[in-house]
N, C-alpha and C positions, 0 to 999 in steps of 0.2 A: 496440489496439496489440499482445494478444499474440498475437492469430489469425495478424495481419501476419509476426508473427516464426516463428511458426511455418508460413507459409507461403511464407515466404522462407528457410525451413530454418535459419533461426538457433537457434531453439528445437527441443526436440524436441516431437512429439506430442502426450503426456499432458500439457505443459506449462501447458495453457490451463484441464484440471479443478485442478489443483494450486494456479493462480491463485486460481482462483472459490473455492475453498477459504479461502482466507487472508483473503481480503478479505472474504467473509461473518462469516468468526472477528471479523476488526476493527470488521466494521461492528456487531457485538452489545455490541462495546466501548467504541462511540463515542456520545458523548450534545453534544446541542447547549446550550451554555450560554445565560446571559442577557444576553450578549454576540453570540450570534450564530454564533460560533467554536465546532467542534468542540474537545469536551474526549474524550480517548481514556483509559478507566479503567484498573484494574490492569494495568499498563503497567511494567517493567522499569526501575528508575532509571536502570542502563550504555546504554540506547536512547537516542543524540540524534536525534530526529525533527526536519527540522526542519536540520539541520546536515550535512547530507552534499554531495556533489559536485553531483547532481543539483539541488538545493535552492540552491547557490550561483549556479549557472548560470539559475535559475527568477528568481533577486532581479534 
């Protein structure tokens, strides 16, 4: 999705390392419970994950 953007010029350039950046960051964050479900650790309380626009449109 961000190659896309960025090759449809929505995105700028560098925008695709900056991605893989963040998502690596979370993926060292994230641990699978015994439920099955990602549980995402030291995690910011003011973060609703989980509750934003995107997220409502996804329900």
């Amino acid at each position: 999705m961000v190659d896309r953007g960025v090759r449809r010029g929505r995105l700028p350039a560098p925008y695709p390392a900056v991605a893989d950046k963040g998502c690596a960051s979370l993926l060292k964050k994230t641990l699978v419970g015994s439920d099955g479900l990602p549980n995402i650790t030291d995690i910011d309380e003011g973060v609703d994950v989980g509750k934003g626009r995107g997220a409502l449109q996804r329900e």
